[in-house]
C-alpha positions in Angstrom: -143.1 108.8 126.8 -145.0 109.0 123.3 -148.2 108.9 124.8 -147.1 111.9 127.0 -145.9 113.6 123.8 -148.7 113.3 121.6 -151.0 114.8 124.1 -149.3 117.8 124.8 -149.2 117.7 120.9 -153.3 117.5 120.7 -153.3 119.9 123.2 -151.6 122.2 121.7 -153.3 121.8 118.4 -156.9 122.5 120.2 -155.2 125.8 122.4 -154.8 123.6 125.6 -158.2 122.4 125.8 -157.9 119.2 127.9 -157.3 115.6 125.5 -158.3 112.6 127.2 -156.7 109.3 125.2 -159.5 106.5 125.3 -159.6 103.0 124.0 -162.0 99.9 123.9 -163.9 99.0 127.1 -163.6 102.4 128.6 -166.6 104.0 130.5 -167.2 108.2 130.6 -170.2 110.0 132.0 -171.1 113.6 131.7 -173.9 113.7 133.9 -175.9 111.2 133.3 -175.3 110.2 129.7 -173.0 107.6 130.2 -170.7 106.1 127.4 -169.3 103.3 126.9 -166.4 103.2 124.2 -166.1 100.0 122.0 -163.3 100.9 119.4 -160.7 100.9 118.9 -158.8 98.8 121.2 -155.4 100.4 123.1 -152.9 100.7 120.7 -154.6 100.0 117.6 -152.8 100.9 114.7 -154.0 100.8 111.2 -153.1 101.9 107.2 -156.8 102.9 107.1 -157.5 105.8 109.2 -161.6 105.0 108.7 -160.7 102.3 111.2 -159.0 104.7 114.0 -162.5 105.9 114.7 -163.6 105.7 117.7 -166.7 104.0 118.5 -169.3 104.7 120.9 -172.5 103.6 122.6 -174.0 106.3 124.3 -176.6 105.9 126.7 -179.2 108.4 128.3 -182.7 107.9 130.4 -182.8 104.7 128.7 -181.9 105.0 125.3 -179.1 104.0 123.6 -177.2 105.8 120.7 -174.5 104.0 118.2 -172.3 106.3 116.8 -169.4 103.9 114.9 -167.6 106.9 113.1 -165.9 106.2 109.4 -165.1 102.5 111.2 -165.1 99.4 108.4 -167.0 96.2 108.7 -164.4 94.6 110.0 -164.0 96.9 112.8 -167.7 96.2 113.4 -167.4 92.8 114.0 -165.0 93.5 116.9 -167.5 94.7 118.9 -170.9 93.6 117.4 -171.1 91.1 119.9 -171.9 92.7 122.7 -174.4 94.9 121.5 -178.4 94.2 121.5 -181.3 96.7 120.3 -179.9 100.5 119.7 -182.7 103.3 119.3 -180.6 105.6 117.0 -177.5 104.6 114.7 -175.4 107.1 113.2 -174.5 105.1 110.5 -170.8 104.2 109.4 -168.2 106.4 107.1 -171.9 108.5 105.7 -173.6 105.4 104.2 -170.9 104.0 102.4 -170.9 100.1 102.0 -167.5 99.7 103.7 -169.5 100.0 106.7 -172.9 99.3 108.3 -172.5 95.4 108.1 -175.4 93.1 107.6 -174.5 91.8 111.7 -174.5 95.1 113.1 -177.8 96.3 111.5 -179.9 92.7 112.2 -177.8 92.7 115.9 -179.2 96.1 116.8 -182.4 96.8 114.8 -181.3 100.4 115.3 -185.2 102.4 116.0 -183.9 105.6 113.7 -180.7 105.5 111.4 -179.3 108.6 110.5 -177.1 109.1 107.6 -174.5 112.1 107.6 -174.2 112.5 103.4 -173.8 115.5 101.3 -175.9 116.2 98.2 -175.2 114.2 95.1 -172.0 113.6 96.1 -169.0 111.8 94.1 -168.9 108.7 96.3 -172.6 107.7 95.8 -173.3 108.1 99.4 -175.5 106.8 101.1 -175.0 103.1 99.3 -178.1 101.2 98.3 -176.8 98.0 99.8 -176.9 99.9 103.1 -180.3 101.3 102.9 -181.6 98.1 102.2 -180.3 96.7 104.9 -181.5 99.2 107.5 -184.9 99.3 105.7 -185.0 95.6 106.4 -185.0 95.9 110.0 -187.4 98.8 109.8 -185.3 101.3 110.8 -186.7 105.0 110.4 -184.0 106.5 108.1 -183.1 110.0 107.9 -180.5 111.6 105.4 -178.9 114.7 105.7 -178.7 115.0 102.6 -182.5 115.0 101.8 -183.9 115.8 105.1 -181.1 118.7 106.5 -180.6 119.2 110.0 -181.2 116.1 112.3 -181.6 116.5 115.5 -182.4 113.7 118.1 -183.3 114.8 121.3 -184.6 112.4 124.4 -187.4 113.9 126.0 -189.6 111.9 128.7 -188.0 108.8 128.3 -189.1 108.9 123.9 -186.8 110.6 121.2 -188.2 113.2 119.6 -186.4 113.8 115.7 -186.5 116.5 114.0 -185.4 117.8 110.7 -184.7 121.0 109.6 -182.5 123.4 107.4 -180.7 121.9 104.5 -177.2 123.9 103.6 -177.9 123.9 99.4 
């Protein structure tokens, strides 16, 4: 079938490292992170590839991670719903305003944002609309583009963030 097929495809691609297809209200675990995937649904087709993203809430000694990919607003609505308080938010498609809606943000109050963005680039990213909006929840906001490296580690039940190396 053409599920069948496009595995052995990805497979293939990736030198026959192991695909697993996943879709809207499955649930993973490696060890004891578990994840919980909220876009997209099976079978989701779309003209926009931002919107094929998948989306995930990721969950570990307690604390819960939001990673929604290049995923658009309206993608965001989908799921915002069954989300409450998130303590880190990899925010959506590197700042840009055709993500990070004004729900998701006030749903989730996200603890630390972090913004994946390259140095003065040509799109403007991160978008001032978004900062503002994350800012107004009093999320902690780091930028990859300002601050480097980001890493987010959970240590004793607290996240510990630090920044480090920037590549220019």
């Amino acid at each position: 079938d053409d599920a069948s097929l496009k595995m052995k495809i990805l497979q293939n691609l990736w030198h026959n490292v192991p695909v697993e297809l996943i879709a809207r209200g499955d649930d993973l675990s490696i060890g004891d992170v578990s994840i919980e995937v909220l876009g997209p649904p099976e079978g989701f087709v779309s003209d926009d590839r931002n919107d094929l993203s998948v989306v995930l809430l990721v969950e570990h000694e307690g604390r819960k991670f939001l990673l929604t990919g290049d995923a658009s607003q309206e993608r965001e609505l989908e799921f915002v719903s069954s989300l409450d308080h998130v303590d880190v938010y990899k925010a959506g498609h590197h700042g840009s305003y055709t993500s990070t809606s004004y729900e998701l943000v006030q749903k989730t109050t996200p603890s630390v944002a972090i913004i994946s963005a390259g140095k003065e680039n040509r799109y403007g990213h991160p978008h001032g609309v978004v900062l503002r909006k994350l800012e107004e929840v009093g999320s902690e906001i780091l930028r990859t583009d300002r601050d480097g490296d980001i890493e987010v580690e959970v240590r004793e039940g607290g996240l510990e963030v630090t920044t480090g190396r920037l590549w220019y």
